[in-house]
C-alpha positions as CSV (number, residue, x, y, z in Angstrom):
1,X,-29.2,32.9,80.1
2,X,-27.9,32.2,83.4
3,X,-26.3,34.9,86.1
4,X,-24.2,34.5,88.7
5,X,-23.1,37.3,91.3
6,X,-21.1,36.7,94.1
7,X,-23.5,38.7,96.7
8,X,-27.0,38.4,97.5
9,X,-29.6,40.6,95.1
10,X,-30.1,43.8,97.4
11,X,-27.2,43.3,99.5
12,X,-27.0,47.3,100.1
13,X,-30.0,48.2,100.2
14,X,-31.2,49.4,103.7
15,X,-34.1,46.1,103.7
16,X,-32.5,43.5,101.7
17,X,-35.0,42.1,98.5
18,X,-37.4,39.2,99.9
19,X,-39.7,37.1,97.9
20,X,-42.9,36.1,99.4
21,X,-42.2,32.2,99.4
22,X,-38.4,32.6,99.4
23,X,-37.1,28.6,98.3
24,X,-33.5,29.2,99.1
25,X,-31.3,29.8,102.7
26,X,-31.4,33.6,103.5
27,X,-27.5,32.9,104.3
28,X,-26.5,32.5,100.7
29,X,-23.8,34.9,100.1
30,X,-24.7,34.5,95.7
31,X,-27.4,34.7,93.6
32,X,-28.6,33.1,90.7
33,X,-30.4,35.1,87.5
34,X,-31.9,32.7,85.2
35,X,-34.3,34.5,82.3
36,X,-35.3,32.6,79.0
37,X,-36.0,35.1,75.7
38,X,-37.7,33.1,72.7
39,X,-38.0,34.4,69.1
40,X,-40.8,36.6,69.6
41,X,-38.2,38.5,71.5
42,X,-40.2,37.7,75.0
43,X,-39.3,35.8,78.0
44,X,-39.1,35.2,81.7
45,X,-37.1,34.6,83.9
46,X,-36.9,33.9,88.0
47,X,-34.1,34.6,90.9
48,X,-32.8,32.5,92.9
49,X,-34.4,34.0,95.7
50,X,-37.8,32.2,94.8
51,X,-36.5,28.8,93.4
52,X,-34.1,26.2,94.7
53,X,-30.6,26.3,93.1
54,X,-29.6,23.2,91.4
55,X,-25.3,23.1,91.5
56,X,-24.6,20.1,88.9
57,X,-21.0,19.3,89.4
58,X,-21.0,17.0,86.6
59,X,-21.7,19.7,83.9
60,X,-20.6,22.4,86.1
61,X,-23.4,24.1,85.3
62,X,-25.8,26.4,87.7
63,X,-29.8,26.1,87.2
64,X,-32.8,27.2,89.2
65,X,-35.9,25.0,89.7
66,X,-39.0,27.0,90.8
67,X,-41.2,23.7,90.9
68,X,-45.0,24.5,89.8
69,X,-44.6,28.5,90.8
70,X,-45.2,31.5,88.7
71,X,-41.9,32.9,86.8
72,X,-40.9,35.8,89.2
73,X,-39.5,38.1,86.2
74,X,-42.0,38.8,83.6
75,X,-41.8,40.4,80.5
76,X,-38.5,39.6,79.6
77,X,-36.9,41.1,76.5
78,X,-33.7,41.5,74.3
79,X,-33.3,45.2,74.4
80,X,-31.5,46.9,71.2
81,X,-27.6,47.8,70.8
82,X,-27.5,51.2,71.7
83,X,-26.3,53.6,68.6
84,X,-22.7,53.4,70.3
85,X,-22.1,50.0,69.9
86,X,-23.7,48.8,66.6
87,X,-21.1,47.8,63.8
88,X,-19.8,49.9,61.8
């Protein structure tokens, strides 16, 4: 699953979010969520503040490329539909 947002991850907070090897231009004004969840209902996932984002205009589609580095989000999982939103 791939996120968009049209402002930077921790835009309002007082010290904007950093990564310690950031890959990407402080001046983007968007970020970029990309987080993979297999069967076993567990993932990962990385931000676009730690990999390089790929803009395919081809496919118009959005990816990240992190190279050989660590995923940045770990444990990623599917969490259940709350009680309010399961069919009925």
């Amino acid at each position: 699953m791939t996120l968009v947002t049209d402002r930077r991850i921790g835009y309002s907070h007082f010290r904007p979010w950093e990564a310690d090897a950031p890959a990407t231009d402080a001046s983007l004004e968007y970020s970029v969520v990309d987080m993979t969840v297999g069967g076993a209902n567990a993932g990962h996932g990385t931000l676009s503040l730690s990999a390089e984002v790929d803009i395919d205009l081809e496919t118009n589609s959005i990816s990240l490329d992190r190279g050989d580095s660590e995923p940045l989000l770990t444990n990623v999982r599917m969490a259940p539909k709350p009680y309010w939103a399961s069919e009925q």
